[in-house]
FINU-843941 format. One line per 10 residues: number of its first residue (from 1); their letters; for each residue y, z, x of C-alpha. Coordinates in Angstrom, 3 decimals, padded with zeros to 6 digits. Each point is the difference from the previous one (the first is absolute). Example, Ala and Ser with C-alpha at 12.3 -4.5 7.8 and 13.67 -1.06 7.14 Angstrom:
1 = AS = -004.500/007.800/012.300 | 003.440/-000.660/001.370
***
This chain:
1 = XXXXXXXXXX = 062.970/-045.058/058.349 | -002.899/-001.018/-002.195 | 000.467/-001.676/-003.245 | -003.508/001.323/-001.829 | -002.170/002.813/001.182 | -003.796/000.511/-001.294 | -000.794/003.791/-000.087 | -003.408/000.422/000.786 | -000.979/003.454/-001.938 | 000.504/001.940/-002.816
11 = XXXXXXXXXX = 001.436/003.772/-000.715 | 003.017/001.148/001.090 | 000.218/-000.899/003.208 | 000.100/-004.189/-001.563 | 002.772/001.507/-002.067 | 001.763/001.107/003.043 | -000.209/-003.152/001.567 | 001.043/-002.075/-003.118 | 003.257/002.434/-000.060 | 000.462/-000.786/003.275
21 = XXXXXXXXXX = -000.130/-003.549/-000.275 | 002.563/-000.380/-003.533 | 002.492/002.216/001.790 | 000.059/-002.795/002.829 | -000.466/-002.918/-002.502 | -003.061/-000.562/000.822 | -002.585/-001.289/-002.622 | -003.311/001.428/-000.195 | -003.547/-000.836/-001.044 | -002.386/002.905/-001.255
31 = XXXXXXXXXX = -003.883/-000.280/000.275 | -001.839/001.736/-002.379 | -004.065/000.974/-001.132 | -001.223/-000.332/-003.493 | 000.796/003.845/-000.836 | 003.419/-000.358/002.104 | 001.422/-002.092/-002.753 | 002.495/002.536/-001.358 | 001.037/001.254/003.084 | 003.548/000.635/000.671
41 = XXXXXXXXXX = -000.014/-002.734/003.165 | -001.384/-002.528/-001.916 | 003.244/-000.271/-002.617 | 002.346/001.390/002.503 | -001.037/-003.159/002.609 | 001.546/-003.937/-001.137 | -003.360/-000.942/-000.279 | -003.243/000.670/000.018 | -003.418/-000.842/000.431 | -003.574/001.550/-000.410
51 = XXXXXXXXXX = -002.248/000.157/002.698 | -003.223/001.487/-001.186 | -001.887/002.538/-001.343 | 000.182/003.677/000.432 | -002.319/000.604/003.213 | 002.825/-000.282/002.710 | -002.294/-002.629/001.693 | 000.542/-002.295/-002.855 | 003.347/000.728/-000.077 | 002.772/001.703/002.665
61 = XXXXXXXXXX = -002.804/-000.751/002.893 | -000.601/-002.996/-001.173 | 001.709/-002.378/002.462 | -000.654/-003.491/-001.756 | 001.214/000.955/-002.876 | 003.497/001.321/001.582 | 000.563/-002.937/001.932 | -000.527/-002.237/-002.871 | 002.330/001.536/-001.665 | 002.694/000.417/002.223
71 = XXXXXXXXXX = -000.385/-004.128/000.496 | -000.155/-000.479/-003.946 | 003.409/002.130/000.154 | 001.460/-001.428/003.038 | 001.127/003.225/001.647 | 001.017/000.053/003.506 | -001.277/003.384/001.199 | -002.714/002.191/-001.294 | 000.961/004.113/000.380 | -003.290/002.280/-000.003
81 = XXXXXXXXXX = 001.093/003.101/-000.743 | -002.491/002.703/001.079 | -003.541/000.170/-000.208 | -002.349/-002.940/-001.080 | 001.024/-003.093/001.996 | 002.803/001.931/001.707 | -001.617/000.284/003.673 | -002.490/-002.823/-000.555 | 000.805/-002.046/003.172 | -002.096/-002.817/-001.762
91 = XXXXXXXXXX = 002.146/-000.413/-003.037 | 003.256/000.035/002.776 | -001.383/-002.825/001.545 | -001.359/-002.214/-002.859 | 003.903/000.821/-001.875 | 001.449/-001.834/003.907 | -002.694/-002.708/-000.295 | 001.483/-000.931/-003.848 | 003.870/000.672/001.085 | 000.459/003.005/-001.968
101 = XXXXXXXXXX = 001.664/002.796/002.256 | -002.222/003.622/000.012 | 003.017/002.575/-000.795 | -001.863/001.870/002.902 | -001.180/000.050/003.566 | -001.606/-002.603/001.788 | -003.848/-000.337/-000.376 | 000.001/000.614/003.643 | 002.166/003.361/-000.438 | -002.897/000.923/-002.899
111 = XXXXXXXXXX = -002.759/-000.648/002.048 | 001.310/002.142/002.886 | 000.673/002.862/-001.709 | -002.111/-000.399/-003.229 | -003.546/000.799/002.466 | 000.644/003.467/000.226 | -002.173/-000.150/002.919 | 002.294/-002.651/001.970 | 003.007/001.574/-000.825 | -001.264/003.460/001.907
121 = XXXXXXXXXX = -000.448/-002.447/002.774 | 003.234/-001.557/-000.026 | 002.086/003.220/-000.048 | -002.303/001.502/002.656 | 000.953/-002.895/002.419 | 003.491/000.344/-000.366 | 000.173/003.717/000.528 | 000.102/001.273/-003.641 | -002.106/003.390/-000.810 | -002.995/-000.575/-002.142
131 = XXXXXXXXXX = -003.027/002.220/-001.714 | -002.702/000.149/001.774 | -003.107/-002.655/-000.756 | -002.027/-002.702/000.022 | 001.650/-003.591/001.263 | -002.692/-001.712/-001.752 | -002.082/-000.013/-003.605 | -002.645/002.250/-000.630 | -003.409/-001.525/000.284 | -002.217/002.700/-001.278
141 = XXXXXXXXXX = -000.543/003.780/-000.375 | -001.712/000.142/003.285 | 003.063/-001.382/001.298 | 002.542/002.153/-002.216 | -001.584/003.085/001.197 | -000.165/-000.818/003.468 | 003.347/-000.598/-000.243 | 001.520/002.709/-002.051 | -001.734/002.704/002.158 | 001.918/-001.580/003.132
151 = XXXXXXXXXX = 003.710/000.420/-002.707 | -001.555/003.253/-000.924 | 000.171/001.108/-003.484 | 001.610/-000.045/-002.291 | 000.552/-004.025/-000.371 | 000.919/-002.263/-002.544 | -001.497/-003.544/-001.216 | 002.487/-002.634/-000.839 | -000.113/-003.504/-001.010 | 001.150/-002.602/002.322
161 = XXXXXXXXXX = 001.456/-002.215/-002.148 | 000.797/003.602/-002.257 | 002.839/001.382/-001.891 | 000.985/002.008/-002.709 | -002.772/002.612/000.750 | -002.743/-002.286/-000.930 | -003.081/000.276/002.592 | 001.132/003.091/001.326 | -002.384/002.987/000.342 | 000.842/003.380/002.537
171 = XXXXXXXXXX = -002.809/001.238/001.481 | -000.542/002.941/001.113 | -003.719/000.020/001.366 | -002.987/-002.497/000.932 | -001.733/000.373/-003.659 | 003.266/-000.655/-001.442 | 000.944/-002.961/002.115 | -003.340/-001.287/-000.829 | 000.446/-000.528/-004.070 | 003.265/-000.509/000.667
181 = XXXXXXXXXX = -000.297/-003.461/002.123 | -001.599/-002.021/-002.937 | 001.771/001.246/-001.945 | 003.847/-001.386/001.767 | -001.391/-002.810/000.797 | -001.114/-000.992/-003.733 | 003.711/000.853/-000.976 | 001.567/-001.703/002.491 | -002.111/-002.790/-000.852 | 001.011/-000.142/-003.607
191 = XXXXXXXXXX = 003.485/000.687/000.642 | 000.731/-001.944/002.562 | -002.489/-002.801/000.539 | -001.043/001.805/003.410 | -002.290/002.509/000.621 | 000.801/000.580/003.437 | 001.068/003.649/001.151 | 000.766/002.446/002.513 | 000.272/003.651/000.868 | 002.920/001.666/001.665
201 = XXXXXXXXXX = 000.225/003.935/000.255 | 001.699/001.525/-003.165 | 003.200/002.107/000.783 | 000.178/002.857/-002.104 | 002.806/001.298/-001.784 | 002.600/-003.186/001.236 | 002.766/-001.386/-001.582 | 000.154/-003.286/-001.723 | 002.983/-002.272/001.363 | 001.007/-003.526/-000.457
211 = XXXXXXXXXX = 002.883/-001.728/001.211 | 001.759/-003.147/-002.232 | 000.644/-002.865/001.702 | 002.138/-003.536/-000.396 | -000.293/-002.570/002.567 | 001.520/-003.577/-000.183 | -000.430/-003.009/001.800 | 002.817/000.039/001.945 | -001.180/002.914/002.163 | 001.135/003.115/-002.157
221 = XXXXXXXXXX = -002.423/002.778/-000.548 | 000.946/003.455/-001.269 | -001.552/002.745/-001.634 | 001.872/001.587/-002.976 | -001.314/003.766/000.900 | -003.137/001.935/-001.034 | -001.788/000.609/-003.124 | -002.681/003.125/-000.439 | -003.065/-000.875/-001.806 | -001.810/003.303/001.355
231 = XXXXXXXXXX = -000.899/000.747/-003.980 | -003.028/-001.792/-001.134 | -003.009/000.156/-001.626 | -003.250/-001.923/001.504 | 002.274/-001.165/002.564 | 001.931/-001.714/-002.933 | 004.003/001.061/000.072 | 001.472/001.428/-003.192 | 003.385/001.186/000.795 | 001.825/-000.902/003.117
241 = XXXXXXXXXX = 003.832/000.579/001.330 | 002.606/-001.125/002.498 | 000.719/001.010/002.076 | -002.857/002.339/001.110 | 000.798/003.404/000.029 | -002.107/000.528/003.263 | 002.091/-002.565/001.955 | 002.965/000.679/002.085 | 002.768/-002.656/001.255 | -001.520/000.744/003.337
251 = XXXXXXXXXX = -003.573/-001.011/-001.299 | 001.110/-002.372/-002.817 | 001.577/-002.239/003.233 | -002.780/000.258/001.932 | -002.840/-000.824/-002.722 | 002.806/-002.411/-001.228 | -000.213/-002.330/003.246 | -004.248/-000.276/000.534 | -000.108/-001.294/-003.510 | 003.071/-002.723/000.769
261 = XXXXXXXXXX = -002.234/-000.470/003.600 | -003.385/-000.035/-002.194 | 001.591/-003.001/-002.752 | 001.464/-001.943/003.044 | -003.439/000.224/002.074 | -001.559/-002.114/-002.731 | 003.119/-002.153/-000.212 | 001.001/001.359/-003.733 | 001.788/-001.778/-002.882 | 001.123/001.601/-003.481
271 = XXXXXXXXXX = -001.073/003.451/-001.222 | -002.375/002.531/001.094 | -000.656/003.719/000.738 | -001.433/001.185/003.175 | -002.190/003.744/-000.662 | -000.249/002.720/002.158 | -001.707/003.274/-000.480 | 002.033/002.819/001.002 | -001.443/003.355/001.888 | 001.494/003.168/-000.262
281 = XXXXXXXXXX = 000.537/000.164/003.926 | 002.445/-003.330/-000.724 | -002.460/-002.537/001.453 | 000.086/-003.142/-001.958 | -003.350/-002.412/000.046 | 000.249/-003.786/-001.551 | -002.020/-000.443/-003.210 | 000.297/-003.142/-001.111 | 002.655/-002.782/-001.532 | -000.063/-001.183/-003.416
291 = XXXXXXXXXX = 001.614/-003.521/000.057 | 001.453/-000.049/-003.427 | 002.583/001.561/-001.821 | -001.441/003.781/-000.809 | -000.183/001.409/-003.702 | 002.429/002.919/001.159 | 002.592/-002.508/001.287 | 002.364/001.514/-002.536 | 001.169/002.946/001.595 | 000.834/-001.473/003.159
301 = XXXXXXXXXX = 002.695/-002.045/-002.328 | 001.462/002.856/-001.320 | 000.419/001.494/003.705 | 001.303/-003.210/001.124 | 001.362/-001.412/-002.288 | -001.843/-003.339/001.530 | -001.930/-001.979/-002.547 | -003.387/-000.897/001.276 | -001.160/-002.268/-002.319 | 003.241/-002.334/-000.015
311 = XXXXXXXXXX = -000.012/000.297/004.354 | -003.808/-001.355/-000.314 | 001.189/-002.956/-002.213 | 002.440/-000.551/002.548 | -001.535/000.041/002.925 | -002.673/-002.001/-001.053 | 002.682/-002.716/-001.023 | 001.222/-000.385/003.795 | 003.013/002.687/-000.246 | 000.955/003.179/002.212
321 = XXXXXXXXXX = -000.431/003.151/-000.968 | 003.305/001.624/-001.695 | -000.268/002.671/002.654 | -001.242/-000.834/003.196 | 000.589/002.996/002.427 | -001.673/002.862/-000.846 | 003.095/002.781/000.757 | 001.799/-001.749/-002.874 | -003.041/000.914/-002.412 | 001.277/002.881/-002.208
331 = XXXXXXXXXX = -002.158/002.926/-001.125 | 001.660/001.699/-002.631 | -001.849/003.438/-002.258 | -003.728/000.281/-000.839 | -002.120/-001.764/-002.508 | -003.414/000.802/-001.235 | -002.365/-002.085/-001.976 | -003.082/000.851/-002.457 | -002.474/-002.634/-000.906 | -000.564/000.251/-003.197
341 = XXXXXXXXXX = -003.866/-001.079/-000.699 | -002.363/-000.170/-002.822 | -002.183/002.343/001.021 | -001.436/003.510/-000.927 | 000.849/002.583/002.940 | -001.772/002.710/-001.551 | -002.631/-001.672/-000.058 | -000.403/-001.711/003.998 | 002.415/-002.375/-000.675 | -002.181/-002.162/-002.491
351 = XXXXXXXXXX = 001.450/-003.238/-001.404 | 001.656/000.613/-003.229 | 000.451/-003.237/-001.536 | 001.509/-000.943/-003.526 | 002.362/-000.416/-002.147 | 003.214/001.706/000.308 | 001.608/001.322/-003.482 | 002.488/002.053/001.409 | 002.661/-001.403/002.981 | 003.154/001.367/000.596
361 = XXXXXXXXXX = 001.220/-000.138/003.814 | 002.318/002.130/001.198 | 003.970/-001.063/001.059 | 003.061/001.795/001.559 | 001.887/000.189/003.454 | -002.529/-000.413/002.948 | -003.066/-001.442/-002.111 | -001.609/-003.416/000.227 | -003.436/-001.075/-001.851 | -002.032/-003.173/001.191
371 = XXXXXXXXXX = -002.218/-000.812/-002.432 | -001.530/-002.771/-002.490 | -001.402/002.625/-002.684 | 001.339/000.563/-003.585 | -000.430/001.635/-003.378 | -002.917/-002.246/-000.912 | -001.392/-001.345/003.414 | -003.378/000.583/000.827 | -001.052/001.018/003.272 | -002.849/-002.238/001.137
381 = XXXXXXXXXX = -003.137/001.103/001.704 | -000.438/-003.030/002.475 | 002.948/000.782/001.873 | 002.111/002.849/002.210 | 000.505/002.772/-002.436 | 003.742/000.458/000.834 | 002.365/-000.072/-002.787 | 002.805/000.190/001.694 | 002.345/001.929/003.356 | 002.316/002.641/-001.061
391 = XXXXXXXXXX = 002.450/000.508/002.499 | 003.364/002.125/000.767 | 002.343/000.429/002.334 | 002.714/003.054/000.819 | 002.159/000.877/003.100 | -002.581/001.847/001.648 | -003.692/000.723/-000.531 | 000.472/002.994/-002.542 | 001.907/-002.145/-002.254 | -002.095/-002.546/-000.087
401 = XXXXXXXXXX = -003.142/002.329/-001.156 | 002.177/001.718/-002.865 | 000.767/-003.695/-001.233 | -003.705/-000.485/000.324 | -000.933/002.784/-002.196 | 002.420/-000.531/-002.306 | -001.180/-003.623/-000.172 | -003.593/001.049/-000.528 | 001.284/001.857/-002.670 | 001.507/-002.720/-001.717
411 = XXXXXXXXXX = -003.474/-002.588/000.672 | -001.839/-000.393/-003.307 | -003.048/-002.311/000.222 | -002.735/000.855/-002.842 | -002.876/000.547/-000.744 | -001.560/-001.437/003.330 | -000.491/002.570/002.822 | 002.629/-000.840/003.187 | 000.859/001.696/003.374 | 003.344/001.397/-001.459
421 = XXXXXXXXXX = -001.620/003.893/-000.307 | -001.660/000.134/003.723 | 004.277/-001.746/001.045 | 001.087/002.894/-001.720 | -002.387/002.886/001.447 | 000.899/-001.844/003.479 | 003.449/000.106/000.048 | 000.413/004.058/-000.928 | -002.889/000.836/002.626 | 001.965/001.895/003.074
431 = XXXXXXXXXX = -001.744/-001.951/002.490 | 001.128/-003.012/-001.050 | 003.727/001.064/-000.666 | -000.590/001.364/003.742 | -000.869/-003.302/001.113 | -003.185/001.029/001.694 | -002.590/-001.535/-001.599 | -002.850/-002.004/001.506 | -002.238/-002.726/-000.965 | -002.155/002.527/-001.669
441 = XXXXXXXXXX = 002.691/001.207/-002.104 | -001.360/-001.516/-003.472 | -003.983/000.994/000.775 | 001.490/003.342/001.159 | 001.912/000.713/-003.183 | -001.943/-001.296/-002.470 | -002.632/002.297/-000.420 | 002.170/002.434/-001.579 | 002.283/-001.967/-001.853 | -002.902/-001.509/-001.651
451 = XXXX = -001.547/003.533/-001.136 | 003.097/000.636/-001.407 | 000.179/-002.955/-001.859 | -003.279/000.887/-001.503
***
């Protein structure tokens, strides 16, 4: 096992990992901008060290500045978390060229499945269902019509290099697809470093499905079950669950195995999710893989009872897997998680950063909190507006919702505006409780929860 980690980001998640890392006696190195400087990683890590200013390209994208000091601290491995550097194949090569090990997979692995655009390819040659689309980037709208008339409306535009819902658009005719090219491609530019995109035909009303999974280098890969992520807003998920209440054991084994055959196609190391959407008819269609650990890794845990976090310290550290065959993986009740963001849902979902007065979080069988916010911390502007994942877990997918709302209940974070009202107006609607909502759930349901809120 490593003697010294460097966490490279900030928020909860680098809380998560620093947890991780003490329970395994494993000392730990925060990085930190400017306005980061009382954050809860920073004291919670053995050391650490400043990297820049607020822009996250002076800071938690700035590579130089990482390395430098994870060779000032003499760490042996460098974990990403999520986001920033997290499926940068660049920064997982330049950590192998220094000897510091990337607590991820191999910049190969990223590559392959990082082009959204290659990875359609990839799963189409070994047999695995995808959407619909291009095979190649976008050149122009002469181009993107031509080919969204041979799709057939409606389509969407997605970033290659995408994620996250940035450079995303649906369209749903030629005048729309029009404004809507320049418009991706600027994003995905300025998110990603790439404005390269492509069109696939958007499936209406589907399902949102990922799959968990752990490989190690000694030829183990499993998936530990489903998580639905069908509720979102601007194809950004705010509450997910495992297991999905649209998936069977007859399903669940089937979608299970193509996303073990997708991870080991690209020769897979460490933790990642392969996404499906779901149709109503039961036809599943590969989305894409997000080769990091994912924000709602927490409820798979509590499902599991298999810590992600600690199995990606330890597989990147040479060792096996603590289970390797995938009938010994336990599933065990429901859990259901609410990100909890700075932002105004009344209001579009606007940013609502600030300084929080107010913080109580809630507590009680069946409730966890991952978060870095307190009585006193200011939510910065430069950043993801999460504050924090409230999550719970029961015997079944009933109790887990009453904990929920009970939670929410208990959730006091003041006088900044969060998502904990929309969790709450969510969670009592009867197609949710059903389990039959779509991806158009939130855009669906918010127009009269928000004249009510008026």
């Amino acid at each position: 096992m490593f003697s010294k980690v460097l966490v490279a980001n900030r928020g909860e998640i680098a809380l998560r990992i620093i947890r991780a890392c003490k329970e395994m006696g494993v000392r730990t190195v925060a990085v930190y901008s400017q306005p980061d400087a009382n954050s809860p990683h920073v004291h919670l890590a053995d050391e650490a060290v400043c990297i820049g200013a607020a822009p996250s390209s002076q800071s938690y994208l700035n590579i130089p500045a990482i390395i430098s000091a994870a060779e000032i601290t003499d760490v042996d491995a460098i974990h990403p978390g999520y986001g920033f550097l997290a499926e940068n194949a660049h920064f997982a090569e330049i950590c192998e060229s220094c000897q510091i090990k990337f607590i991820g997979p191999s910049p190969s692995a990223i590559r392959a499945m990082g082009d959204k655009m290659a990875a359609r390819e990839t799963m189409r040659k070994i047999g695995i269902p995808i959407i619909p689309g291009t095979q190649e980037a976008v050149k122009d709208k002469d181009e993107a019509l031509r080919l969204a008339k041979k799709i057939k409306y409606p389509v969407i535009i997605k970033a290659a290099a995408g994620g996250g819902g940035r450079g995303m658009r649906v369209c749903h005719n030629e005048v729309r697809l029009v404004s809507a090219l320049m418009t991706a491609q600027q994003e995905a530019e300025a998110a990603f470093g790439n404005s390269a995109v492509y069109i696939e035909k958007y499936i209406e009303k589907p399902k949102h499905i990922e799959f968990q999974i752990l490989a190690d280098t000694h030829g183990h890969t499993v998936h530990l079950y489903e998580r639905d992520c069908t509720i979102q807003r601007r194809h950004q998920k705010l509450l997910e669950e495992a297991p999905s209440p649209s998936v069977d054991w007859k399903l669940r084994k089937k979608m299970g195995e193509v996303a073990v055959k997708a991870a080991r196609a690209v020769n897979y190391v460490n933790a990642g999710t392969i996404e499906f959407l779901l149709d109503d008819a039961g036809k599943f269609f590969f989305l894409e893989m997000n080769t990091r650990v994912q924000v709602e890794h927490g409820i798979t845990e509590l499902v599991t009872g298999i810590d992600i976090v600690k199995e990606q310290l330890r597989i990147a550290a040479g060792e096996k897997l603590c289970i390797k065959k995938q009938d010994k993986i336990p599933l065990r009740g429901h859990a259901i998680e609410c990100r909890i963001n700075a932002e105004d849902p009344a209001n579009d979902f606007v940013p609502s950063p600030g300084r929080i007065e107010r913080y109580h979080v809630p507590g009680g069988p069946g409730v966890r909190i991952d978060s870095h916010a307190y009585a006193g911390y200011t939510v910065l502007p430069f950043y993801d507006s999460m504050i924090g994942k409230l999550m719970t877990v029961g015997r079944n997918r009933g109790e887990a919702i009453g904990v929920m709302q009970r939670a929410l209940d208990e959730f006091i974070i003041e006088p900044i505006k969060t998502t904990i009202p929309i969790h709450r107006e969510i969670l009592k609607n009867p197609v949710f409780r059903r389990g039959q909502m779509h991806t158009d759930f939130i855009p669906r349901m918010m127009g009269e929860w928000v004249e009510k809120e008026k």
